[in-house]
VOGU-3710 file (C-alpha; in Angstrom, 3 decimals, decimal comma):
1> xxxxxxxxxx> 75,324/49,069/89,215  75,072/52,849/88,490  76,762/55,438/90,292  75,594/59,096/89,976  78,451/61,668/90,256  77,975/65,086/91,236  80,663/67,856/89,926  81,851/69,870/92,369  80,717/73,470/91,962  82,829/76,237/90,292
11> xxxxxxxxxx> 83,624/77,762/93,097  84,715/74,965/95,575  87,048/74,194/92,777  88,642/77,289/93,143  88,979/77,640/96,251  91,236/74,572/96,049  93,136/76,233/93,480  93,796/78,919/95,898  94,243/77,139/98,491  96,757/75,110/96,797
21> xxxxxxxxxx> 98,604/78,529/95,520  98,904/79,423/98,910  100,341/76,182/100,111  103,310/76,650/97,634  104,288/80,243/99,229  107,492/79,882/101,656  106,563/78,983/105,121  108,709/82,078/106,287  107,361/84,911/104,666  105,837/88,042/106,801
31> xxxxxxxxxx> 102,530/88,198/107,326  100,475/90,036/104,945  96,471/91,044/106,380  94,206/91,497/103,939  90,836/93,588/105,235  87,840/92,775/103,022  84,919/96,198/103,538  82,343/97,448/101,552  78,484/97,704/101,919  76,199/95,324/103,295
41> xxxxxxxxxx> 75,868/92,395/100,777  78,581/93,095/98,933  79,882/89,529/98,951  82,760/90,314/102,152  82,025/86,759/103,630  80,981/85,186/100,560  85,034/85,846/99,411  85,963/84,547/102,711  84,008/81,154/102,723  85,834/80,836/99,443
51> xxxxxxxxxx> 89,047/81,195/100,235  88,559/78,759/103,128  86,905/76,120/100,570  84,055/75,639/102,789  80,542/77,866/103,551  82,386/78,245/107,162  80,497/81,949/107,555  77,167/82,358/107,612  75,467/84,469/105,213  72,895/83,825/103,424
61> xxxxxxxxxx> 73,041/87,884/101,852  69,709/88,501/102,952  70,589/90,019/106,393  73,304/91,494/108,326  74,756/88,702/109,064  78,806/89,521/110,240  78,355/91,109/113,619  82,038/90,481/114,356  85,155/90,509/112,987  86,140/87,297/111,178
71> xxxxxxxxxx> 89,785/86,471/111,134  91,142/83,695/109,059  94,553/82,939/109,977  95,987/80,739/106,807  99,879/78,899/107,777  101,429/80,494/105,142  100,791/84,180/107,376  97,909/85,236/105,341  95,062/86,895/107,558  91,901/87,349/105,883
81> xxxxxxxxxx> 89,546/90,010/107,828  85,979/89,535/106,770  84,532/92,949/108,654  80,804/94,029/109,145  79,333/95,750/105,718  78,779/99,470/105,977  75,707/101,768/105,134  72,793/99,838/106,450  73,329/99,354/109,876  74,684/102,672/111,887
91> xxxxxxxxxx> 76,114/100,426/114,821  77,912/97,570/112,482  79,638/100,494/110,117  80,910/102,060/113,556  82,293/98,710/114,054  84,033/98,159/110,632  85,752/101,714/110,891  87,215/100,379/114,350  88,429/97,221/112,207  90,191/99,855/109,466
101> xxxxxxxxxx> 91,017/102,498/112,521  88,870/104,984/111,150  87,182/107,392/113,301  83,669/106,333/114,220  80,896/108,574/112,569  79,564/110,462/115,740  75,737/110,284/114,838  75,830/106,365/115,041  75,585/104,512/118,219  79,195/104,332/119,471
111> xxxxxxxxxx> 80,784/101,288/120,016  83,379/100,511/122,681  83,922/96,636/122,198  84,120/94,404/119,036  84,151/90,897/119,027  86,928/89,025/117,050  86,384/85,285/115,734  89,572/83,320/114,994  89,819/80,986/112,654  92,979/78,575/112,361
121> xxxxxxxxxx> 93,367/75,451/110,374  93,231/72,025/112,952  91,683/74,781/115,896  88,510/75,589/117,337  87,274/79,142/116,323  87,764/81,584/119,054  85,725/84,679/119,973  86,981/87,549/122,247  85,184/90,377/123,092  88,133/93,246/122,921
131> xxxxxxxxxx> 87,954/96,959/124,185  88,871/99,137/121,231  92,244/99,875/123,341  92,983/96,465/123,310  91,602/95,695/119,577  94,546/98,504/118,144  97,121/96,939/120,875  97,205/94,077/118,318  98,390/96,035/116,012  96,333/94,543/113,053
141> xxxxxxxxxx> 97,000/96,884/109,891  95,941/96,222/106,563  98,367/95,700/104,052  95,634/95,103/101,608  91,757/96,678/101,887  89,725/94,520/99,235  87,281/96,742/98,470  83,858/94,675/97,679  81,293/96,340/95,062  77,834/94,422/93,985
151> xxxxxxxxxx> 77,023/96,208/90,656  73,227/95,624/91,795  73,898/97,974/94,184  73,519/102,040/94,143  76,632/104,079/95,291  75,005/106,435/97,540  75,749/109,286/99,934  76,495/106,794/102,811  78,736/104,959/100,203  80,824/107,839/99,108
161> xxxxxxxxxx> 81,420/109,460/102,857  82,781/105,865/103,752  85,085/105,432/100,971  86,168/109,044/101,657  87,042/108,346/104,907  88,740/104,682/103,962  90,979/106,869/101,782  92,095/109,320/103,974  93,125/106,609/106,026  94,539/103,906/103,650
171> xxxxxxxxxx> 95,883/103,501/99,669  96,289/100,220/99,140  92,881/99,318/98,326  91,837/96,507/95,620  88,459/97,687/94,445  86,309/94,206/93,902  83,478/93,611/91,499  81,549/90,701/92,510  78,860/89,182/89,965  76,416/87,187/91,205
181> xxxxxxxx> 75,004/84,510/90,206  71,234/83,140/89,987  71,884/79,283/90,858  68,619/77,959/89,276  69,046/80,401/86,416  72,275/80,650/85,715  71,793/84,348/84,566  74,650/87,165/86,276
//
């Protein structure tokens, strides 16, 4: 009798080895919210489904696909905030700046509500639809802004007022390079 054995992929793999790291960090320590922005396909979720181990998000990086903001609430008082990607849809990047509290860019359709998705290890995601009043009540400031760049993309105009703007508003910011790669090829 033969059995066939199929590695795990690369990237589940480290996701465990994250996973684990974070495991091993005191149970007491402050929380520490990391905000993950950039454009539209930029790989925002893609980070976030592997920190959780799992393809939890949907995205499949051919559409808008985050419409809401995704918080991943890890024990250890990690939050992860996988926001809506900026410069391809007006409304979503109106959105993210409410995520960042950055003033919404008046020509775009204004938005008055977001929608925030919990996620919590052994719980049901959650969804509430917040009024920007209430969003900022919760007091939900980045301590880190992971900055997400796909090198296939061109840093336009829309990309450069953004990141302007994130500046103004916040230093700490981890500029990400994410290489992607072709699954049947193998080429980055």
């Amino acid at each position: 009798m033969y059995f066939q054995l199929t590695p795990p992929p690369i990237s589940k793999i480290r996701a465990k080895f994250i996973i684990e790291k974070l495991s091993n960090f005191p149970q007491n320590i402050s929380s520490i919210n990391i905000f993950a922005t950039g454009r539209t396909h930029s790989g925002k979720t893609t980070l976030g489904n592997r920190l959780l181990g799992i393809d939890y998000f949907l995205s499949t990086g051919r559409q808008d696909c985050t419409k809401e903001i995704n918080l991943i609430e890890f024990p250890v008082g990690l939050k992860y905030f996988d926001l809506p990607g900026v410069c391809s849809d007006d409304r979503l990047e109106n959105y993210n700046r409410i995520a960042l509290d950055i003033s919404q860019v008046e020509e775009f359709p204004y938005v008055d509500e977001v929608t925030l998705a919990r996620y919590k290890e052994n719980q049901s995601p959650s969804e509430h639809n917040l009024s920007i009043s209430h969003y900022a009540s919760l007091n939900f400031k980045p301590d880190l802004v992971y900055y997400l760049i796909a090198p296939d993309k061109q840093f336009a105009r829309g990309d450069r007022k953004y990141l302007r703007d994130l500046l103004k508003r916040h230093q700490n910011i981890i500029y990400v390079f994410n290489m992607f790669v072709n699954k049947q090829t193998g080429i980055s």
